[in-house]
Jmol script that loads the backbone (N, CA, C; Angstrom):
load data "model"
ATOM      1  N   UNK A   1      80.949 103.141 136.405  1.00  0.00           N
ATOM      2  CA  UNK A   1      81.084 102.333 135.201  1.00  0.00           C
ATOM      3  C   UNK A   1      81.287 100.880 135.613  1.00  0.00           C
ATOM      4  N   UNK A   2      80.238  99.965 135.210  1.00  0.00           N
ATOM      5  CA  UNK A   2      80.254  98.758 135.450  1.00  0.00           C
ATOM      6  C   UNK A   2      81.143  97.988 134.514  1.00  0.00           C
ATOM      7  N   UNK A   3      82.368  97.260 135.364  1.00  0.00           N
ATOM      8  CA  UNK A   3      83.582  95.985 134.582  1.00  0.00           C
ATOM      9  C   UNK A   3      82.797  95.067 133.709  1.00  0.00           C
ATOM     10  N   UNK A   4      83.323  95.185 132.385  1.00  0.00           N
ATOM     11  CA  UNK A   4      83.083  94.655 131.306  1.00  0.00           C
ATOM     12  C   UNK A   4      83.232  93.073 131.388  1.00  0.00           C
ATOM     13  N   UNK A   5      84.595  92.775 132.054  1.00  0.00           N
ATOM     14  CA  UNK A   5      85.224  91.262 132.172  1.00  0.00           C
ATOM     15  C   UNK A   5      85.002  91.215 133.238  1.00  0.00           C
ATOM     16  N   UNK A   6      84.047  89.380 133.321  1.00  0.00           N
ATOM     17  CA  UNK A   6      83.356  89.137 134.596  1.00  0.00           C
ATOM     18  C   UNK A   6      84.328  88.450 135.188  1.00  0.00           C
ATOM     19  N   UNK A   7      85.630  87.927 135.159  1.00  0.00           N
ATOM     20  CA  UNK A   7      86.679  87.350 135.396  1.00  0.00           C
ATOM     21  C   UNK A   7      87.370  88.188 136.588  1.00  0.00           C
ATOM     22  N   UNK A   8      87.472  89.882 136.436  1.00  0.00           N
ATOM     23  CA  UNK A   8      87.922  90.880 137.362  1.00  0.00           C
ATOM     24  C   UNK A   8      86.649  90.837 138.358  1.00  0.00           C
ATOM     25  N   UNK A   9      85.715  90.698 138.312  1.00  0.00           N
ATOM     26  CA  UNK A   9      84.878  90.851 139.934  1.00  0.00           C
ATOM     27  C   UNK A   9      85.046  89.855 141.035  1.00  0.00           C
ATOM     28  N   UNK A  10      85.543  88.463 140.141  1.00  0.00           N
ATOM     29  CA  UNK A  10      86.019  87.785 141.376  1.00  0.00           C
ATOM     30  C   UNK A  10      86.425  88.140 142.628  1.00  0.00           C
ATOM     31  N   UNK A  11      87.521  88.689 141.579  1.00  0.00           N
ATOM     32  CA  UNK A  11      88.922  89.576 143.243  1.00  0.00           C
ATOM     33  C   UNK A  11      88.232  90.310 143.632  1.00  0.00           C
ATOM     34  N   UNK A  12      87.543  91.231 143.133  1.00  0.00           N
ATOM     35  CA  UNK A  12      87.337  92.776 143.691  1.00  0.00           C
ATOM     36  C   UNK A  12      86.853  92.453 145.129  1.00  0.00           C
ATOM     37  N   UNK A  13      86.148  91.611 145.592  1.00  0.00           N
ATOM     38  CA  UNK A  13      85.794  91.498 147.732  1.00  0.00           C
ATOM     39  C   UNK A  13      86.885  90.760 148.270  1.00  0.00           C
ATOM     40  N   UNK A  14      88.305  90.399 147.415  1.00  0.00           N
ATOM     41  CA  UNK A  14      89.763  89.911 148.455  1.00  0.00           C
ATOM     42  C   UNK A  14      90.289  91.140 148.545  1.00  0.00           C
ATOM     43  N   UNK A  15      90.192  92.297 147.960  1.00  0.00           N
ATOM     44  CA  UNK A  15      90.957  93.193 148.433  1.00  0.00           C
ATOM     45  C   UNK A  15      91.123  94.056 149.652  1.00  0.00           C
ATOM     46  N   UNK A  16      92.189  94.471 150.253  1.00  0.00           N
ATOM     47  CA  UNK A  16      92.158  95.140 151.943  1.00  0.00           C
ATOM     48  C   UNK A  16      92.357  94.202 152.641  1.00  0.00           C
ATOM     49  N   UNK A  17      91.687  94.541 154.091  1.00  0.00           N
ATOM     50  CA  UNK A  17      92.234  93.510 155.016  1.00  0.00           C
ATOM     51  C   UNK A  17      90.941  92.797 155.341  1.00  0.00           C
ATOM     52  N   UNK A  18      91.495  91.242 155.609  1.00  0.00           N
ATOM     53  CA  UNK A  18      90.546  90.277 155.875  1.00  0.00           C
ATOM     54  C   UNK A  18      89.720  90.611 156.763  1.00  0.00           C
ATOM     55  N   UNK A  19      88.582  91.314 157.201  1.00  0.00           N
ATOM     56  CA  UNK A  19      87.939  91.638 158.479  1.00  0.00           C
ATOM     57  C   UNK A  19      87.035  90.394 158.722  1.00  0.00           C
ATOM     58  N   UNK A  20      86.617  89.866 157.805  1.00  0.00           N
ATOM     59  CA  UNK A  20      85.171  88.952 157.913  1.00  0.00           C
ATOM     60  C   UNK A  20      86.091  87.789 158.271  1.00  0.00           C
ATOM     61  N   UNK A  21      86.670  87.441 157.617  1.00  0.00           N
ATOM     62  CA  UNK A  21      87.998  86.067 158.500  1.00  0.00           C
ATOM     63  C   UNK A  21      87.895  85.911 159.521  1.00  0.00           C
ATOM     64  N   UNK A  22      88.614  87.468 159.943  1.00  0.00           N
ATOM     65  CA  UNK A  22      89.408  88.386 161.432  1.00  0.00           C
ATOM     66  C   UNK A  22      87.856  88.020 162.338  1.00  0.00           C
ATOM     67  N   UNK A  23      87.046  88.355 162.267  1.00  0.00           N
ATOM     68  CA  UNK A  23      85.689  88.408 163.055  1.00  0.00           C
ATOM     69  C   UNK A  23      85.056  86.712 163.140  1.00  0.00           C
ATOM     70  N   UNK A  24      85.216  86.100 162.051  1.00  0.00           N
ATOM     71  CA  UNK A  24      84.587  84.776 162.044  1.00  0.00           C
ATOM     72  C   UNK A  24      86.034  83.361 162.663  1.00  0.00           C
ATOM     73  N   UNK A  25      87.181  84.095 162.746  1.00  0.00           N
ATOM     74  CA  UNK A  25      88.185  83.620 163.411  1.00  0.00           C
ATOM     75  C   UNK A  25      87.609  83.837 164.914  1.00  0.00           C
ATOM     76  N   UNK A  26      87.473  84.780 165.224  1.00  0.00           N
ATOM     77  CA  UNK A  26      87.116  85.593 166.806  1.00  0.00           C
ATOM     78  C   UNK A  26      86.252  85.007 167.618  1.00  0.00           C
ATOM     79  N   UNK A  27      84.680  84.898 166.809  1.00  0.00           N
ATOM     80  CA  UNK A  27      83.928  83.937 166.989  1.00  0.00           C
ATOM     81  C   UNK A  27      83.858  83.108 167.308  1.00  0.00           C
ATOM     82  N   UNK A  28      84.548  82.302 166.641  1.00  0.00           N
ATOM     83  CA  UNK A  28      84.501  80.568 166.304  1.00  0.00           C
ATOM     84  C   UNK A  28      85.273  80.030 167.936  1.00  0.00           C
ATOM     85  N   UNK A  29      86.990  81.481 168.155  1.00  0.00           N
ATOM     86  CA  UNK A  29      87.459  81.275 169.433  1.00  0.00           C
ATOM     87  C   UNK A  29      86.303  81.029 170.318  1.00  0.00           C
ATOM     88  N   UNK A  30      85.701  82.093 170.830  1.00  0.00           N
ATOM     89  CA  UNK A  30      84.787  82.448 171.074  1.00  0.00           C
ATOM     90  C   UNK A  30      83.417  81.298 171.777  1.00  0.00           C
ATOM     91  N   UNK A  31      83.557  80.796 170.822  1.00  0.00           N
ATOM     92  CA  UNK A  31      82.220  79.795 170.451  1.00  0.00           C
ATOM     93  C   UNK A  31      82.432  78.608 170.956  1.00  0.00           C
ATOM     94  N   UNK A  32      83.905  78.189 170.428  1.00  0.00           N
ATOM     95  CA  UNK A  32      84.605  76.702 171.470  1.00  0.00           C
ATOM     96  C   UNK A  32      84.784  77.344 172.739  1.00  0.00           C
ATOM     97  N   UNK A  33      85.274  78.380 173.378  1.00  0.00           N
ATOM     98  CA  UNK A  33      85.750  78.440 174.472  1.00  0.00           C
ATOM     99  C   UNK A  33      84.325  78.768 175.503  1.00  0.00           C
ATOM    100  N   UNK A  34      83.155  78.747 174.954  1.00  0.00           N
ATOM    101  CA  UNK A  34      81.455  78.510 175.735  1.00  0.00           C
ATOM    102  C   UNK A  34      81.819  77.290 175.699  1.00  0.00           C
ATOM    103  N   UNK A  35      82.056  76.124 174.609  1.00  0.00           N
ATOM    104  CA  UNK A  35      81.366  75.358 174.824  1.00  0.00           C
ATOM    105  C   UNK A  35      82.528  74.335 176.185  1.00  0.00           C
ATOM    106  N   UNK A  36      83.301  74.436 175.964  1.00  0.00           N
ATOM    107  CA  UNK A  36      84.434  74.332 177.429  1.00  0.00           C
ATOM    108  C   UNK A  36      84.398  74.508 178.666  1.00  0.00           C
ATOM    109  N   UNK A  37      83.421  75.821 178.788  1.00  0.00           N
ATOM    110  CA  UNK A  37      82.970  76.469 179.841  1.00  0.00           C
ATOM    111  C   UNK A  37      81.865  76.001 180.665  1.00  0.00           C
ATOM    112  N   UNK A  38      80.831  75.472 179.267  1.00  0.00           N
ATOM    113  CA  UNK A  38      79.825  75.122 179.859  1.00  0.00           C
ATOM    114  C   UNK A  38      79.822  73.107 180.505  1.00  0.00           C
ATOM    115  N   UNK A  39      80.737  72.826 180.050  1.00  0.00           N
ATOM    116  CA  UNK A  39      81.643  71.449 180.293  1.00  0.00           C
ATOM    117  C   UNK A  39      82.221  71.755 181.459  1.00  0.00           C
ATOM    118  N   UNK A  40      83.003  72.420 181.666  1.00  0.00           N
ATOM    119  CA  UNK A  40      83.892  72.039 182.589  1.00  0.00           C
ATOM    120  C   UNK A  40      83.679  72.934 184.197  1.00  0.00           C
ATOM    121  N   UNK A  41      83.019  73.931 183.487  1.00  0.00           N
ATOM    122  CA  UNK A  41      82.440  74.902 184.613  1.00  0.00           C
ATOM    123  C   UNK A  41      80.935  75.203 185.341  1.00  0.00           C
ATOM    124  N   UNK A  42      80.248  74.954 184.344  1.00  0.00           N
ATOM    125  CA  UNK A  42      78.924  75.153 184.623  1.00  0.00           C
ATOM    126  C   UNK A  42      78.025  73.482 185.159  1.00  0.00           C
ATOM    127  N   UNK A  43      77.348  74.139 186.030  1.00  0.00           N
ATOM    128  CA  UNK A  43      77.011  72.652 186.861  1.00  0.00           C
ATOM    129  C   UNK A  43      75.566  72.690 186.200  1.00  0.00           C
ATOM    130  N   UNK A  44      75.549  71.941 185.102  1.00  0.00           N
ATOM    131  CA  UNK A  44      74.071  71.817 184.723  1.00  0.00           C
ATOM    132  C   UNK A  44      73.716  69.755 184.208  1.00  0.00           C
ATOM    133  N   UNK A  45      72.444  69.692 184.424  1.00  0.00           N
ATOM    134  CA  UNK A  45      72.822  68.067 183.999  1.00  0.00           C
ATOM    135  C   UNK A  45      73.490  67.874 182.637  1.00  0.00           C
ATOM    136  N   UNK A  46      73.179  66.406 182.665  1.00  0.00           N
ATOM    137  CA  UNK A  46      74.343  65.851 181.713  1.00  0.00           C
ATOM    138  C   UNK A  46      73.081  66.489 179.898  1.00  0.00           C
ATOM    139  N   UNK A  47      71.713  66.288 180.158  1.00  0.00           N
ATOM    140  CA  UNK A  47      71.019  66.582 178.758  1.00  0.00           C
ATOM    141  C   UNK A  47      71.141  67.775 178.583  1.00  0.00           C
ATOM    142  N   UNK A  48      70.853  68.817 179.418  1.00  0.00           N
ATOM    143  CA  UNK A  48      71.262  70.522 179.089  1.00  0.00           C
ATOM    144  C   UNK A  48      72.673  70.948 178.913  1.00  0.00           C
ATOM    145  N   UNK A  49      73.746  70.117 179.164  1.00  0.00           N
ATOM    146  CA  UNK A  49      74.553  69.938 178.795  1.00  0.00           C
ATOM    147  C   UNK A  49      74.886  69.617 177.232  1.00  0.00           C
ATOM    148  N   UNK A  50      74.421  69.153 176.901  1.00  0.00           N
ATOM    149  CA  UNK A  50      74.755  68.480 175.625  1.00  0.00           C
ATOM    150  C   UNK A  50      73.481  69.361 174.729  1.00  0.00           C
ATOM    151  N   UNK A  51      72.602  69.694 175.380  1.00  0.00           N
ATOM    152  CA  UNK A  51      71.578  70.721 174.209  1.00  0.00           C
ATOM    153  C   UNK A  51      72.318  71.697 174.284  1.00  0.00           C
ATOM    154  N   UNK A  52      72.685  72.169 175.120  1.00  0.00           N
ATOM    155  CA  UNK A  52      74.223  73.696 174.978  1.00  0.00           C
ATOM    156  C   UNK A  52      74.922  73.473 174.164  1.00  0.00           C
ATOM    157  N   UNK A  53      75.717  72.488 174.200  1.00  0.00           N
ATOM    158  CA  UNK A  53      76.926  72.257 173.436  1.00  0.00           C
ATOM    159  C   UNK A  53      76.423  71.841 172.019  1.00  0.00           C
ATOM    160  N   UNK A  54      75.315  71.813 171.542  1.00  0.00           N
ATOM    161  CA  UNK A  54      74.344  71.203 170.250  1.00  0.00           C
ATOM    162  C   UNK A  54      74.354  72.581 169.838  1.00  0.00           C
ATOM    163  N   UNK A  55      73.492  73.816 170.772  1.00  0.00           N
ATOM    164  CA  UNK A  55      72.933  74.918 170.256  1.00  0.00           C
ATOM    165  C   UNK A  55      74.189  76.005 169.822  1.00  0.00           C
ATOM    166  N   UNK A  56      75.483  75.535 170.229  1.00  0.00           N
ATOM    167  CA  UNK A  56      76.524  76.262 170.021  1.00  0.00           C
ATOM    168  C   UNK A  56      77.453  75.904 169.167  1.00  0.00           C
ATOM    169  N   UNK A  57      77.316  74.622 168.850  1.00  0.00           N
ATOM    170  CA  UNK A  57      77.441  73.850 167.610  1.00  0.00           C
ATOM    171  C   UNK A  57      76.892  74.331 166.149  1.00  0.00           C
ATOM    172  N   UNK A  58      75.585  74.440 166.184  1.00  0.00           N
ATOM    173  CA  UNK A  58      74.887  75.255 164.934  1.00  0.00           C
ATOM    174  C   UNK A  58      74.744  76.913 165.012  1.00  0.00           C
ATOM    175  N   UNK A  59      75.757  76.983 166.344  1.00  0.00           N
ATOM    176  CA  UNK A  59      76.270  78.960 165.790  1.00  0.00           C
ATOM    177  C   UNK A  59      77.463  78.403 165.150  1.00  0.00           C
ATOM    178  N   UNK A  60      78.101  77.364 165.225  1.00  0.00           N
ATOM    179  CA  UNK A  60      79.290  77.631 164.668  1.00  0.00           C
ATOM    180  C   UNK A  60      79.560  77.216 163.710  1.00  0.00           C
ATOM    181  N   UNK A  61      78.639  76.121 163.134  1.00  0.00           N
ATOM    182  CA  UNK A  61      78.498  76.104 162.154  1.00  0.00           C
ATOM    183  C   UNK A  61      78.016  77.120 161.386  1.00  0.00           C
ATOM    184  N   UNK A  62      77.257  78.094 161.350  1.00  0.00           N
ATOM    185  CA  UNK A  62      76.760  79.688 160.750  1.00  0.00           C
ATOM    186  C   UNK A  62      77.922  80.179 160.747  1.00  0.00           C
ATOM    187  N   UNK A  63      78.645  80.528 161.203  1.00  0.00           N
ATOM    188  CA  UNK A  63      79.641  81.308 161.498  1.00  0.00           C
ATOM    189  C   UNK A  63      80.760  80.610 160.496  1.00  0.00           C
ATOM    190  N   UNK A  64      80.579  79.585 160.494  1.00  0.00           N
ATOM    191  CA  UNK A  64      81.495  78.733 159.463  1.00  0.00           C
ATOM    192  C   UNK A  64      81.309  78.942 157.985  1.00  0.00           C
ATOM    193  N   UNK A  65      80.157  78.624 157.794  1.00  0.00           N
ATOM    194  CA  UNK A  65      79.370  79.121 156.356  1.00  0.00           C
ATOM    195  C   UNK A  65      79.339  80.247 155.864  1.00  0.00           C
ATOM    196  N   UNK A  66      78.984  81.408 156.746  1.00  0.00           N
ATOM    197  CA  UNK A  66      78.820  82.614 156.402  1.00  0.00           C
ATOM    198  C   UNK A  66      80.267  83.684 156.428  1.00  0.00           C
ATOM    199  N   UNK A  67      81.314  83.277 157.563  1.00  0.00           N
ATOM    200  CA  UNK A  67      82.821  83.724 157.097  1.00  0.00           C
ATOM    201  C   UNK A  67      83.219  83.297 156.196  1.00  0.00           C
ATOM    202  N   UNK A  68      83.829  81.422 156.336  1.00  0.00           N
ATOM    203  CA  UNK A  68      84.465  81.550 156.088  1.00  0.00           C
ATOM    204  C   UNK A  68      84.657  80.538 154.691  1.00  0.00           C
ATOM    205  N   UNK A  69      83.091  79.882 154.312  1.00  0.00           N
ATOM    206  CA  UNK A  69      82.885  79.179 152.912  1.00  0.00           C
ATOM    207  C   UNK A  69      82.291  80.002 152.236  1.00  0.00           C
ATOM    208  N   UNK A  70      82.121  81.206 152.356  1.00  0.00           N
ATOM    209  CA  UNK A  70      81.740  82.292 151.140  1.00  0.00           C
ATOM    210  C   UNK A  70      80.314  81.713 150.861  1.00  0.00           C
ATOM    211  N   UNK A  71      79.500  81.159 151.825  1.00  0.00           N
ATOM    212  CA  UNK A  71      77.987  81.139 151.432  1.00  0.00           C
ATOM    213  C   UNK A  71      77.396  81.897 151.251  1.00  0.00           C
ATOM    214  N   UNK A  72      77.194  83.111 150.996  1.00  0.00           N
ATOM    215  CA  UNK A  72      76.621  84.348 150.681  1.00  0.00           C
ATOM    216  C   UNK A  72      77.009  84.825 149.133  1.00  0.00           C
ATOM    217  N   UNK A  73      78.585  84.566 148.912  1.00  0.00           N
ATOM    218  CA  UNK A  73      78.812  84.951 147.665  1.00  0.00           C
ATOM    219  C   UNK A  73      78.155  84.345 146.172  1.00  0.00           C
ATOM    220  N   UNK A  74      77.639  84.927 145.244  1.00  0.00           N
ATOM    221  CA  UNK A  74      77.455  84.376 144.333  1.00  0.00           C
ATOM    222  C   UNK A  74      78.229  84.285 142.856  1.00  0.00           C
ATOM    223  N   UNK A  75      79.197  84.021 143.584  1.00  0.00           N
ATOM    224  CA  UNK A  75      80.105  83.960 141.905  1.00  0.00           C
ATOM    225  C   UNK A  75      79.625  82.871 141.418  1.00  0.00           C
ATOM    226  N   UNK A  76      79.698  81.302 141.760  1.00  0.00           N
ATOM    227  CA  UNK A  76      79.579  79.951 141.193  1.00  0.00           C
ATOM    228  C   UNK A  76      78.042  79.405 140.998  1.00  0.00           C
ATOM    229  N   UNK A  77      77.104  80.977 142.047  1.00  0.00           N
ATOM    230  CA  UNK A  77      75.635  79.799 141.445  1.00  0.00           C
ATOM    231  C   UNK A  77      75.131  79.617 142.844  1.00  0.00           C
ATOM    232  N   UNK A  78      74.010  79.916 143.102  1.00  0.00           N
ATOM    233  CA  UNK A  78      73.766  79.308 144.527  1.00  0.00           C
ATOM    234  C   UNK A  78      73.410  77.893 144.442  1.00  0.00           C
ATOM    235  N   UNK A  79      73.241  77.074 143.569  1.00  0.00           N
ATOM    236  CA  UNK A  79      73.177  75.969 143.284  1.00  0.00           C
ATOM    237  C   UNK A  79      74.121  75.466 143.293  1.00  0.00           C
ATOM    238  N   UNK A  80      75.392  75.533 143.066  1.00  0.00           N
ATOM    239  CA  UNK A  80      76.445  74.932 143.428  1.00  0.00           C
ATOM    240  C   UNK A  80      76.737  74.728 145.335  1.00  0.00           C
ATOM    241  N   UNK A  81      76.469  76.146 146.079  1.00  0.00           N
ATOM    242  CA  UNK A  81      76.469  76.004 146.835  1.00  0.00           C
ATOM    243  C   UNK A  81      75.910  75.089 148.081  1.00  0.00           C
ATOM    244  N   UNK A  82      74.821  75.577 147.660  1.00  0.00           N
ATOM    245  CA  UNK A  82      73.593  74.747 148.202  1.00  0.00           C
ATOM    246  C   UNK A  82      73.661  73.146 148.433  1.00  0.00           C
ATOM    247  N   UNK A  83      73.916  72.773 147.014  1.00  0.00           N
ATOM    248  CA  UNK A  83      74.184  71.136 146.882  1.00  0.00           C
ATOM    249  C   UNK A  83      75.674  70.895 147.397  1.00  0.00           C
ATOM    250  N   UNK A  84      77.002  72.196 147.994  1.00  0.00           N
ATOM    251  CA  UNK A  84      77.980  71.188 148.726  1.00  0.00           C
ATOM    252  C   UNK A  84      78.095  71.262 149.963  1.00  0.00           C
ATOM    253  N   UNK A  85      76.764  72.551 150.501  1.00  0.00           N
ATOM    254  CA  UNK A  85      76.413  72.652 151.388  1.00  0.00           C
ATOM    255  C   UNK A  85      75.625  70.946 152.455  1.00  0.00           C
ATOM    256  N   UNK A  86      74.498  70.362 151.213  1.00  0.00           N
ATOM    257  CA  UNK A  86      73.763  69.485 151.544  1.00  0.00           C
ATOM    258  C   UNK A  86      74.560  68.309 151.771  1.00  0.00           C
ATOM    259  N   UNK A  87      75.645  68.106 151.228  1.00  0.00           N
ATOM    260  CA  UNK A  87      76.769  67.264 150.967  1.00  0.00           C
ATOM    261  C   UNK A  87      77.635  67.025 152.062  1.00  0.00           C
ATOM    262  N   UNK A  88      77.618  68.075 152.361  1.00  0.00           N
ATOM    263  CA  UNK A  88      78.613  68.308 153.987  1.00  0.00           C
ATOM    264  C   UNK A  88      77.823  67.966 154.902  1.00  0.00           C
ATOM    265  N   UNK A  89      76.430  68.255 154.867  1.00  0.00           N
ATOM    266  CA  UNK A  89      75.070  67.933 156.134  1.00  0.00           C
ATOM    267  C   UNK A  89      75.758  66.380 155.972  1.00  0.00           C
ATOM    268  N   UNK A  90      75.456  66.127 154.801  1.00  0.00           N
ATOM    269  CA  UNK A  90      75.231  64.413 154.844  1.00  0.00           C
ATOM    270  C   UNK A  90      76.155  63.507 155.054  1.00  0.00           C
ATOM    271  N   UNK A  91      77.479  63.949 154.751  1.00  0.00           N
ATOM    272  CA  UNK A  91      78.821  63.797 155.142  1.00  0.00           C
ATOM    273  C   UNK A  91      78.650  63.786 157.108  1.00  0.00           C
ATOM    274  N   UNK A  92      78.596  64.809 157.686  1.00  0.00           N
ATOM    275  CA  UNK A  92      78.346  64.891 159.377  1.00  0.00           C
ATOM    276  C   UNK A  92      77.351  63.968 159.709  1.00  0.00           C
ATOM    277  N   UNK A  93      76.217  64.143 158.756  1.00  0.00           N
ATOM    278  CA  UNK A  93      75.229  62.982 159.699  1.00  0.00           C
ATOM    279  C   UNK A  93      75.934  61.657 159.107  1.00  0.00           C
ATOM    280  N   UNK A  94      76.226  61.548 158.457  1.00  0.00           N
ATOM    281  CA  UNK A  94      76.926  59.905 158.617  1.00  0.00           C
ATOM    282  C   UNK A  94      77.759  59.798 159.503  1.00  0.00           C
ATOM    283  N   UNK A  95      78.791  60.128 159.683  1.00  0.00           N
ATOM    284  CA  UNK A  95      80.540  60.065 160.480  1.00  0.00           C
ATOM    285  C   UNK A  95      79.125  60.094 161.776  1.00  0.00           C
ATOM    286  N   UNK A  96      78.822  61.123 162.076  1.00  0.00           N
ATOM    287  CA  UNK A  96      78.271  61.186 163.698  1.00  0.00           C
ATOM    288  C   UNK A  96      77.002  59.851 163.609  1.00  0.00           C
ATOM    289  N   UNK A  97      76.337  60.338 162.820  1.00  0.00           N
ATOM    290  CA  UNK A  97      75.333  58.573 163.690  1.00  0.00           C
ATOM    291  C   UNK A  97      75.953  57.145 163.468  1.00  0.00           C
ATOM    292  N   UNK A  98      76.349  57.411 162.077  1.00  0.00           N
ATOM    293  CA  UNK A  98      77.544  56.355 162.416  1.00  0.00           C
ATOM    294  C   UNK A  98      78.142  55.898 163.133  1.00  0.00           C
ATOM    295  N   UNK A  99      79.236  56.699 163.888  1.00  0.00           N
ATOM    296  CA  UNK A  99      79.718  56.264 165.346  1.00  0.00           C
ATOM    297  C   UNK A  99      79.576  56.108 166.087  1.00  0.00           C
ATOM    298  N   UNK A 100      77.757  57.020 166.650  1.00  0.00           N
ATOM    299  CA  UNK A 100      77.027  56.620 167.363  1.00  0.00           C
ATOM    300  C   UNK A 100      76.347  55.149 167.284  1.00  0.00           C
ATOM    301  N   UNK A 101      76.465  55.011 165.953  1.00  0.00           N
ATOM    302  CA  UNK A 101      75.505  53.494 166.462  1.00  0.00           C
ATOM    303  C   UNK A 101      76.623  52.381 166.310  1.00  0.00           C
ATOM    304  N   UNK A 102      77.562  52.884 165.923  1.00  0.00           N
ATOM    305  CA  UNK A 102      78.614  51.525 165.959  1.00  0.00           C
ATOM    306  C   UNK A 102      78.918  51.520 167.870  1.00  0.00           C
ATOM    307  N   UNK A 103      78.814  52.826 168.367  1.00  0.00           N
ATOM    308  CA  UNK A 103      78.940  52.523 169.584  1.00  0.00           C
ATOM    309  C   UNK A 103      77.918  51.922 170.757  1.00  0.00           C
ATOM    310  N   UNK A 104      76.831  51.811 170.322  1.00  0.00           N
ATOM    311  CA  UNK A 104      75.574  51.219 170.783  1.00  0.00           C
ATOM    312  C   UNK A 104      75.620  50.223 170.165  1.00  0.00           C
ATOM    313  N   UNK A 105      75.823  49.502 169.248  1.00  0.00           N
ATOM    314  CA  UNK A 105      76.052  48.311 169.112  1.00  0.00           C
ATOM    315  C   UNK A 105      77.164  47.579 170.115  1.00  0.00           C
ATOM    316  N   UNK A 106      78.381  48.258 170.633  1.00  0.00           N
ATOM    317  CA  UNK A 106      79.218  47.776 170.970  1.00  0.00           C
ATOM    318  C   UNK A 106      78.846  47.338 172.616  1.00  0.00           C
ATOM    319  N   UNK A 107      78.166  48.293 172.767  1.00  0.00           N
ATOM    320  CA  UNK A 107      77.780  48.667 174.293  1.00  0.00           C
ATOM    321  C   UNK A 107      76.427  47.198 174.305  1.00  0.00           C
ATOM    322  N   UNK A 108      75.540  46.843 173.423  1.00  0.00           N
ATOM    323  CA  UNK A 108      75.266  45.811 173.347  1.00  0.00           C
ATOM    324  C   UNK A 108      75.311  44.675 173.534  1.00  0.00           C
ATOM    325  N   UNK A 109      76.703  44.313 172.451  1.00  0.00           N
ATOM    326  CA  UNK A 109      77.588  43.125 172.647  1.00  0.00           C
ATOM    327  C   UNK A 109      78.198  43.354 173.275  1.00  0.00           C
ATOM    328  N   UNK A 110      78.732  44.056 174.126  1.00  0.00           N
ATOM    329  CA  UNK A 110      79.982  43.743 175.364  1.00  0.00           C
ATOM    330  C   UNK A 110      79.069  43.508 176.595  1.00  0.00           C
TER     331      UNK A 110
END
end "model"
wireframe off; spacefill off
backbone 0.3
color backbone group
C-alpha cells in the first residue's frame, strides 16, 4: 500500500544505520590518503603528479555528490539539483582560476 502523504516519504531512506555516509566517509579517507601517497611517496614527475592528484580529485568529488549531497535523490526536482550542482562547478572554477591567475600575475610583477 502506497503512503498517501508525500510529506512521510521524505524520512522513509533516514531510517537504520547510515551505511552510504559510513562508505562515502571511508572513501573520501581513502581518496585523500592516495592523494598524499602519491605526493609524498611516489617518485613520478611534477605533471603526472598533479594529473593524479586531478584524477582523484573528480573521484572525490563523485563520491561527494553521490553520498553525501543526496544527488541521486529526487525529493526537490532534479532541477533543483542540477542548477546547485552547476553553481558549485562555478563557485570552484572561480576561487581556483582565480587564485591561479592572481598568482601569475604576481609571479609577473615581482
Amino acid at each position: 500500500m502506497e503512503n498517501a502523504n508525500p510529506n512521510t516519504n521524505v524520512h522513509q531512506g533516514h531510517d537504520g544505520f547510515p551505511w552510504k555516509h559510513v562508505i562515502g566517509y571511508i572513501l573520501s579517507i581513502i581518496l585523500t590518503a592516495l592523494a598524499f601517497w602519491f605526493v609524498l611517496s611516489v617518485h613520478m614527475t611534477k605533471a603526472a603528479t598533479i594529473v593524479s592528484i586531478l584524477v582523484l580529485a573528480v573521484f572525490q568529488v563523485l563520491v561527494q555528490l553521490l553520498m553525501f549531497m543526496h544527488f541521486t535523490e529526487r525529493d526537490k526536482g532534479p532541477a533543483y539539483q542540477v542548477t546547485a550542482v552547476l553553481f558549485g562547478f562555478f563557485i570552484a572554477f572561480t576561487v581556483v582560476g582565480g587564485s591561479i591567475w592572481i598568482m601569475a600575475f604576481k609571479a609577473i610583477v615581482s
